[in-house]
DSSP file (Angstrom, degrees, kcal/mol; ACC not computed):
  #  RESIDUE AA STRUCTURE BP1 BP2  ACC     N-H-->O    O-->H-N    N-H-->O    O-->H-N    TCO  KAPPA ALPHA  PHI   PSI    X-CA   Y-CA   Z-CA
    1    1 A X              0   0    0      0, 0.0    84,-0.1     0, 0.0    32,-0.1   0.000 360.0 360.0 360.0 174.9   98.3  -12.1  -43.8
    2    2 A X        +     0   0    0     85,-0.1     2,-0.2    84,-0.0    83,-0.1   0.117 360.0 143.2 174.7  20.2   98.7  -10.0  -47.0
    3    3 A X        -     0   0    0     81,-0.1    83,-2.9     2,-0.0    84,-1.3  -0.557  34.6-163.9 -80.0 122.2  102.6  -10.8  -47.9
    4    4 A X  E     -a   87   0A   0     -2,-0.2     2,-0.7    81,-0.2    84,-0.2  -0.997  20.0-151.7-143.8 162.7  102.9  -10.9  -52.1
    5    5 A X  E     -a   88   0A   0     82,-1.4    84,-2.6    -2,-0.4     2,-0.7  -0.839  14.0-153.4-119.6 131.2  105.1  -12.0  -54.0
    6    6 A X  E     -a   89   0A   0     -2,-0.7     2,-0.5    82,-0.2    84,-0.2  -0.925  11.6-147.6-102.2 118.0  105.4  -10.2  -57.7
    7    7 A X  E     +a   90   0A   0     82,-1.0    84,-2.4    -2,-0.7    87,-0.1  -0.861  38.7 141.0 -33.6  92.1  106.7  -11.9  -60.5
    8    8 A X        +     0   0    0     -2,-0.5    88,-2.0    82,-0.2     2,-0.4   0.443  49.3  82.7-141.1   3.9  108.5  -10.7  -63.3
    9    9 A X  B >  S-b   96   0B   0     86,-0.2     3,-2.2     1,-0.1     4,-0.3  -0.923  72.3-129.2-112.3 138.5  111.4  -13.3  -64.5
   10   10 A X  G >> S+     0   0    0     86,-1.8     3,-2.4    -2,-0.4     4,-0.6   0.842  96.1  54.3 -49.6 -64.6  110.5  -15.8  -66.4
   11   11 A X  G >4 S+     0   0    0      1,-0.2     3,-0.5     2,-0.2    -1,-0.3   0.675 104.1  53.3 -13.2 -53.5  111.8  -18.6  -64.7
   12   12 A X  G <4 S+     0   0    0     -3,-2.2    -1,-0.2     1,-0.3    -2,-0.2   0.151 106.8  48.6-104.6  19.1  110.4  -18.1  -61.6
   13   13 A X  G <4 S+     0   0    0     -3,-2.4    -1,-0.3    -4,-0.3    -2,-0.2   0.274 110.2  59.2-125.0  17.5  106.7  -17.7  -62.9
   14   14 A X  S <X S+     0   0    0     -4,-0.6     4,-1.6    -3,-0.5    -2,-0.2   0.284 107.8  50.7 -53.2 -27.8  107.6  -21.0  -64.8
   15   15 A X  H  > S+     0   0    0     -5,-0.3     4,-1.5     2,-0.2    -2,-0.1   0.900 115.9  30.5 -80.6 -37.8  108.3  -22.2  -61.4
   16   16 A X  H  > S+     0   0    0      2,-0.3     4,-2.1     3,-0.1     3,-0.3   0.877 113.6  64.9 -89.3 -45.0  105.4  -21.5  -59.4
   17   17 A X  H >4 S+     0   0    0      1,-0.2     3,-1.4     2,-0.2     4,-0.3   0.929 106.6  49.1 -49.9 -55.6  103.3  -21.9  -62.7
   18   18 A X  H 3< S+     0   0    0     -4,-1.6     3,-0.3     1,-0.3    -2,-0.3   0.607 115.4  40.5 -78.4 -26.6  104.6  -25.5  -62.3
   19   19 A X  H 3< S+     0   0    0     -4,-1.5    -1,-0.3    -3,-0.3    41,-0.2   0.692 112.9  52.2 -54.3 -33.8  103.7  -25.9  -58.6
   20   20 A X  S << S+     0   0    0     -4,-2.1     2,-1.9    -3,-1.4    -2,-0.2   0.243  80.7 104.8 -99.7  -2.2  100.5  -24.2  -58.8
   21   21 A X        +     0   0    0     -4,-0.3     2,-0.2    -3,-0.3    -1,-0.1  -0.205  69.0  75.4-101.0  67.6   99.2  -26.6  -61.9
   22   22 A X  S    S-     0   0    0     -2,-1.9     4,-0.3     1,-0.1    -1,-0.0  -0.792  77.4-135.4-165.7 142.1   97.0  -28.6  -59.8
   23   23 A X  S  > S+     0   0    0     -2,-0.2     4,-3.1     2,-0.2     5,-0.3   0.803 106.3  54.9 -43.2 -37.1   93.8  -28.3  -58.3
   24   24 A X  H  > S+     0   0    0      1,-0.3     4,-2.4     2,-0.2    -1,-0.2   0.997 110.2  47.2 -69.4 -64.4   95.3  -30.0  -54.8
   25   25 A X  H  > S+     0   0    0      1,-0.2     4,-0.5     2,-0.2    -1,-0.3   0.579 105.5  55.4 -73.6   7.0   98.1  -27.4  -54.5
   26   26 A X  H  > S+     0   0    0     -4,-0.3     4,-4.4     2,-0.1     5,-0.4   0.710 116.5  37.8 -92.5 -55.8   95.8  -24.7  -55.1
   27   27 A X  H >X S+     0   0    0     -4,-3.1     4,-1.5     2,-0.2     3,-1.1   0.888 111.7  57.7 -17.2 -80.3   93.5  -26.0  -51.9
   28   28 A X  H 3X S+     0   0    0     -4,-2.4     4,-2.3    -5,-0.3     3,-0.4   0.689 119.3  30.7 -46.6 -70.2   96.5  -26.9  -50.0
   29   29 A X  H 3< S+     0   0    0     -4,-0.5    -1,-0.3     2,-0.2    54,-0.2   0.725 113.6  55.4  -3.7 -64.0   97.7  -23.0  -50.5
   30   30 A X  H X< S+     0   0    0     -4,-4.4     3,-1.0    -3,-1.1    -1,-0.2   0.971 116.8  47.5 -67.1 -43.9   94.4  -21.2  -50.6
   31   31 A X  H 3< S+     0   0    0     -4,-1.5     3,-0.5    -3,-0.4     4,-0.5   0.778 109.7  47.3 -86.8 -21.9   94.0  -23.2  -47.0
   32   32 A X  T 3< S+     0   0    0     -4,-2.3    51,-1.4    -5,-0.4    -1,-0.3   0.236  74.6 102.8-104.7  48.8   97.1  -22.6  -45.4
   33   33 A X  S <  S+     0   0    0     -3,-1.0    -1,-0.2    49,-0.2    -2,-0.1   0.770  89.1  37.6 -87.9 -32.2   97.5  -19.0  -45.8
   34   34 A X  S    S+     0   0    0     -3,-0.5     2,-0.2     1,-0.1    -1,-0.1   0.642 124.3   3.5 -66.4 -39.1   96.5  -18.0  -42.1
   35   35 A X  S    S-     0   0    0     -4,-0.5     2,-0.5    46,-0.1    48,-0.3  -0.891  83.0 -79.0-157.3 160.2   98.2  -21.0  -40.0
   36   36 A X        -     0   0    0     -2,-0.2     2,-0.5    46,-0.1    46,-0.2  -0.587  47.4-165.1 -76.7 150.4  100.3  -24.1  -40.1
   37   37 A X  E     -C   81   0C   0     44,-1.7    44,-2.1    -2,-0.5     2,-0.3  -0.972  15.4-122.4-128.8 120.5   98.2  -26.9  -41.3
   38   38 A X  E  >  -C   80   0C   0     -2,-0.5     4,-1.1    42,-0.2    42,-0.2  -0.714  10.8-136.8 -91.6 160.7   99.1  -30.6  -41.0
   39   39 A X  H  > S+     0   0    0     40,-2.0     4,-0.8    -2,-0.3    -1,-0.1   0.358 100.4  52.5 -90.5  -3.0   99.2  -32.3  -43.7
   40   40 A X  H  > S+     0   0    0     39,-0.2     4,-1.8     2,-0.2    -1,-0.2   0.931 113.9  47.9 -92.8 -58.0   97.3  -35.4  -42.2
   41   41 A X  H  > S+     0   0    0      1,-0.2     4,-2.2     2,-0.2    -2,-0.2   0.772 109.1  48.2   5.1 -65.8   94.6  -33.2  -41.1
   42   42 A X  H  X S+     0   0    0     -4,-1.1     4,-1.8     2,-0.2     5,-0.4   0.956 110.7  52.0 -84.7 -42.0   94.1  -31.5  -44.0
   43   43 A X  H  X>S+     0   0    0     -4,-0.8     5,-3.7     1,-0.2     4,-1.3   0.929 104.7  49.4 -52.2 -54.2   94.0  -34.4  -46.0
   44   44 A X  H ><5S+     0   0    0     -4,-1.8     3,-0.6     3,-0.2    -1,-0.2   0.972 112.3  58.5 -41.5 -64.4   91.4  -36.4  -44.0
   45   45 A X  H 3<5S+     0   0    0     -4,-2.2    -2,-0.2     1,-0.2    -1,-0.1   0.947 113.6  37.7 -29.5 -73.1   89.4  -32.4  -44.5
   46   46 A X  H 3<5S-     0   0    0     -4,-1.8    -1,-0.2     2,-0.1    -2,-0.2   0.619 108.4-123.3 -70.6  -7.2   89.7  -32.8  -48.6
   47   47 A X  T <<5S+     0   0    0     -4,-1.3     2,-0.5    -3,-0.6    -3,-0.2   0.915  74.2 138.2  68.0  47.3   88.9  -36.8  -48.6
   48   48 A X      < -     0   0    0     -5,-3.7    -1,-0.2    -6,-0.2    -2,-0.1  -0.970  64.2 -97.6-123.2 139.2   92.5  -36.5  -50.5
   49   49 A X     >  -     0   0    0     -2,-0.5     4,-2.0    -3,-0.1    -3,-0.0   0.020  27.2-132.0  -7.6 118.6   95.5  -39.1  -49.8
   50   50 A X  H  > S+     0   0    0      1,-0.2     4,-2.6     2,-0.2     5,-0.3   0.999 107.7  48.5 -49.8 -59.4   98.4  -37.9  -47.1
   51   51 A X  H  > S+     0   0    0      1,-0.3     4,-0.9     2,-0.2    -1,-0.2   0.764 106.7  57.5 -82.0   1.7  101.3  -38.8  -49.2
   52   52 A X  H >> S+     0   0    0      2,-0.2     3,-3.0     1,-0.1     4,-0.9   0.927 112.9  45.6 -55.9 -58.3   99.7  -36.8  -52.7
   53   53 A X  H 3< S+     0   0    0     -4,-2.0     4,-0.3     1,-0.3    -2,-0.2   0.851 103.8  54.7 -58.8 -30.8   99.7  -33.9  -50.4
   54   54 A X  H 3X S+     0   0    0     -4,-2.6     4,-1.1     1,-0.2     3,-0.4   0.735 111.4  59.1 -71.9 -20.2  103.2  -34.5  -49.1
   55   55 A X  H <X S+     0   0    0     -3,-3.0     4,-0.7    -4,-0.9     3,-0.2   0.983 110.3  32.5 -23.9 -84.7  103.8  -34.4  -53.1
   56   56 A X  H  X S+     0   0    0     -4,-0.9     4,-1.5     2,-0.2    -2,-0.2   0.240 111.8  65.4 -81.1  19.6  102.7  -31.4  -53.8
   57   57 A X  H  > S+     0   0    0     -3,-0.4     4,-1.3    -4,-0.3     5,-0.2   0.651 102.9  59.3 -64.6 -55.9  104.0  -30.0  -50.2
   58   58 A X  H >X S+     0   0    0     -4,-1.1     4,-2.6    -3,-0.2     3,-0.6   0.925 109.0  32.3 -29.9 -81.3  107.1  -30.9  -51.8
   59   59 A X  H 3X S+     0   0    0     -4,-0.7     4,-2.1     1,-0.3    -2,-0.1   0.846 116.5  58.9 -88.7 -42.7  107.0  -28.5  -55.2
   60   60 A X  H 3<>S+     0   0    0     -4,-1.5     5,-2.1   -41,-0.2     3,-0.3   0.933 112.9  39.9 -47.3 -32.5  105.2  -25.7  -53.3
   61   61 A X  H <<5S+     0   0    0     -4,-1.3     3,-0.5    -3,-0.6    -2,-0.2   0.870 112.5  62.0 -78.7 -51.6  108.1  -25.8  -51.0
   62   62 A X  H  <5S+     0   0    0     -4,-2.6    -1,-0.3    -5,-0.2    -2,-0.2   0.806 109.0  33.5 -20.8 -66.2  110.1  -26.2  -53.8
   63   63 A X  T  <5S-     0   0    0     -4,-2.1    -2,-0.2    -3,-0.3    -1,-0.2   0.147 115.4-105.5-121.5  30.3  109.4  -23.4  -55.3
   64   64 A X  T   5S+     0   0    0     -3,-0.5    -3,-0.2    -4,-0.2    -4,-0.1   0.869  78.6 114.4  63.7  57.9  109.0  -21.4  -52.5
   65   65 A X  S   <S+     0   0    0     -5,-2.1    19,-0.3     1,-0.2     2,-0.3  -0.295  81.2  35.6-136.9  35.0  105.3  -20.5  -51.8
   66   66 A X        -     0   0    0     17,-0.2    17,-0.2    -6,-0.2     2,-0.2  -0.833  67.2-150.9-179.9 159.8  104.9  -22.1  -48.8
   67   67 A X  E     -D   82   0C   0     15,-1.4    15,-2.1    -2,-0.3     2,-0.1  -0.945  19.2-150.8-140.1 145.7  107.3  -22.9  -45.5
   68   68 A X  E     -D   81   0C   0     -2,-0.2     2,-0.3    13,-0.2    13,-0.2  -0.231  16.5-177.4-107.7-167.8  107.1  -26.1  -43.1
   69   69 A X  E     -D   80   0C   0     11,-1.4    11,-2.9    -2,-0.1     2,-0.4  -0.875  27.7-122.4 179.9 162.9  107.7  -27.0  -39.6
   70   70 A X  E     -D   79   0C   0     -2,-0.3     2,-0.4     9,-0.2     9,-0.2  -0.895  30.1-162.4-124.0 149.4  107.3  -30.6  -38.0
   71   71 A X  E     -D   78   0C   0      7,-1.8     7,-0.7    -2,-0.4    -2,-0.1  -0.957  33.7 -90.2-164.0 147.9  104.9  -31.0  -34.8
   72   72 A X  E     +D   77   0C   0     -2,-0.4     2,-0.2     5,-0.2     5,-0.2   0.269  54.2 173.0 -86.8 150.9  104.4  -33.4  -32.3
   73   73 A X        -     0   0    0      3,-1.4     3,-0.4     4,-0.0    -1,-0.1  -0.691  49.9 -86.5-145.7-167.1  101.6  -36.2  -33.6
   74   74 A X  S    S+     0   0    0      1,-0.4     2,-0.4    -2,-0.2     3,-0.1   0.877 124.3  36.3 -86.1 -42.4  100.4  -39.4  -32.1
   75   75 A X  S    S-     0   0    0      2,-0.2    -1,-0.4    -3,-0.0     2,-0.1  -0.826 127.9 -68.2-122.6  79.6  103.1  -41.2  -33.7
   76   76 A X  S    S-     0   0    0     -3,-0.4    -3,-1.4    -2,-0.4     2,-0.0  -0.643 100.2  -5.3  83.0-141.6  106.6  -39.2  -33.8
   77   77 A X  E     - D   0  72C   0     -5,-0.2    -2,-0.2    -2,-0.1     2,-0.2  -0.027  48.9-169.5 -79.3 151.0  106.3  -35.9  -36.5
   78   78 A X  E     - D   0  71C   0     -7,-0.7    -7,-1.8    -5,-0.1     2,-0.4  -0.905  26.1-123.8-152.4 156.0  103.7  -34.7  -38.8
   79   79 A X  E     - D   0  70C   0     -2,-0.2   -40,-2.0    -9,-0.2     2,-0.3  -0.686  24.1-173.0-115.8 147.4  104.5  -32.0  -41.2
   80   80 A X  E     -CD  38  69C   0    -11,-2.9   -11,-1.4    -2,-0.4   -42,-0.2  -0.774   8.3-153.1-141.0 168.8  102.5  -29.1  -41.2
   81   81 A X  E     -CD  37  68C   0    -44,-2.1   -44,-1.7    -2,-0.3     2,-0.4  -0.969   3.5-154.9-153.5 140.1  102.8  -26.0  -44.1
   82   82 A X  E     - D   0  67C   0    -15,-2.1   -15,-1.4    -2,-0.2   -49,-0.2  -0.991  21.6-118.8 -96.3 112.8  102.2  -22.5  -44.3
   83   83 A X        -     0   0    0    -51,-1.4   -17,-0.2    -2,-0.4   -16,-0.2   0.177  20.5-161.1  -6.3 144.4  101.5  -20.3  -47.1
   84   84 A X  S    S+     0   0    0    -19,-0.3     2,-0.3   -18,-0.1    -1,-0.1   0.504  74.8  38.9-102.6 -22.3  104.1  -17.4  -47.8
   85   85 A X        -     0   0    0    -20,-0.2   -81,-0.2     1,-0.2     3,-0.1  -0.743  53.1-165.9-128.5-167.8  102.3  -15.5  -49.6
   86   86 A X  S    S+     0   0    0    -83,-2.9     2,-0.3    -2,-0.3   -82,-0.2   0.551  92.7  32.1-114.9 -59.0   98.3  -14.1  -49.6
   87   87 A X  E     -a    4   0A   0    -84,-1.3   -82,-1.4    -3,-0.1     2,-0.4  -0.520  63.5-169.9 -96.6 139.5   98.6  -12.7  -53.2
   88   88 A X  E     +a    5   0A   0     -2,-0.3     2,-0.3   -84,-0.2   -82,-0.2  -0.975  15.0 179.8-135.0 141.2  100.8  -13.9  -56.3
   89   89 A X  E     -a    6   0A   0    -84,-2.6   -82,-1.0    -2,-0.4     2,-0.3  -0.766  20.5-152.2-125.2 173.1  101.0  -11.5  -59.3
   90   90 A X  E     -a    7   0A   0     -2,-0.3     2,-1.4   -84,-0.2   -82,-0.2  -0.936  12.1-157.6-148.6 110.4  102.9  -11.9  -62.7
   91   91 A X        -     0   0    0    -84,-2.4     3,-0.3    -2,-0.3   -85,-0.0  -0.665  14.0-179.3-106.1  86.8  103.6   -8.5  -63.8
   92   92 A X  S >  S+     0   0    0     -2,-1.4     3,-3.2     1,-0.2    -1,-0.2   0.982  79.9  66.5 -39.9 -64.2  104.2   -9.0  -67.9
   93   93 A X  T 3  S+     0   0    0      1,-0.4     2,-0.3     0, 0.0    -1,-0.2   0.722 116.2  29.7 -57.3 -51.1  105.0   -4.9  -68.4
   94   94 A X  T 3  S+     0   0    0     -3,-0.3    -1,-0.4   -87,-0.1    -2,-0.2   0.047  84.9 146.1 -84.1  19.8  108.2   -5.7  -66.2
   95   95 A X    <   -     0   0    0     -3,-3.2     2,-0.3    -2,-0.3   -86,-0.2  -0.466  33.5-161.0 -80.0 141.6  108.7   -9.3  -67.4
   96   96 A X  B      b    9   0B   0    -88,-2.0   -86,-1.8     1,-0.0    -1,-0.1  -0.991 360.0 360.0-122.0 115.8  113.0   -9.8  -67.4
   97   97 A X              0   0    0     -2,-0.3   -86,-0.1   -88,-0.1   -88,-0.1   0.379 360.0 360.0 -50.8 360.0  114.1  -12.7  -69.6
C-alpha cells in the first residue's frame, strides 16, 4: 500500500498526534499496514495485553488511521484492523487554523 494522508489543519494533526502518542499504537499501525491483523494475535506477537490494544484500536479508529472488520474466531468475533494509510505528513507551509 502507499495511500497518504497529508495534514494541514490543525485539529486534525492534533488528532492523530493524540492517537499516535504511544509506542503500542505506533506498532499496532506500522504492523497493520499490508493486511487485517487481529488484535488477539497481534497481541500474543508483542507480549502486550488484548484489551490495551482494543484501546488504542479504539483512538486510531477514532481518528481515522486505521479501519476494522470482525472475523470468525474460536469463540464468536475477533476484531481485526487495518492501516489507512502507509505515509502521514504534516505539511506546516499549508498549515490552515
Amino acid at each position: 500500500m502507499n495511500k497518504i494522508l497529508e495534514l494541514k489543519n490543525i485539529n486534525e494533526i492534533l488528532t492523530v498526534v493524540k492517537a499516535l502518542n504511544s509506542k503500542n499504537s505506533l506498532i499496532m499501525l506500522k504492523k497493520a499496514v499490508n493486511e487485517y491483523l487481529d488484535l488477539i494475535n497481534l497481541a500474543s506477537k508483542i507480549k502486550k495485553p488484548d484489551k490495551l490494544l482494543h484501546h488504542f484500536a479504539r483512538k486510531l479508529e477514532k481518528a481515522g488511521l486505521i479501519e476494522s472488520k470482525y472475523i470468525p474466531g474460536i469463540r464468536g468475533v475477533r476484531k481485526a484492523i487495518k492501516a489507512k494509510y502507509s505515509k502521514i505528513i504534516i505539511n506546516l507551509e499549508e498549515l490552515e487554523e
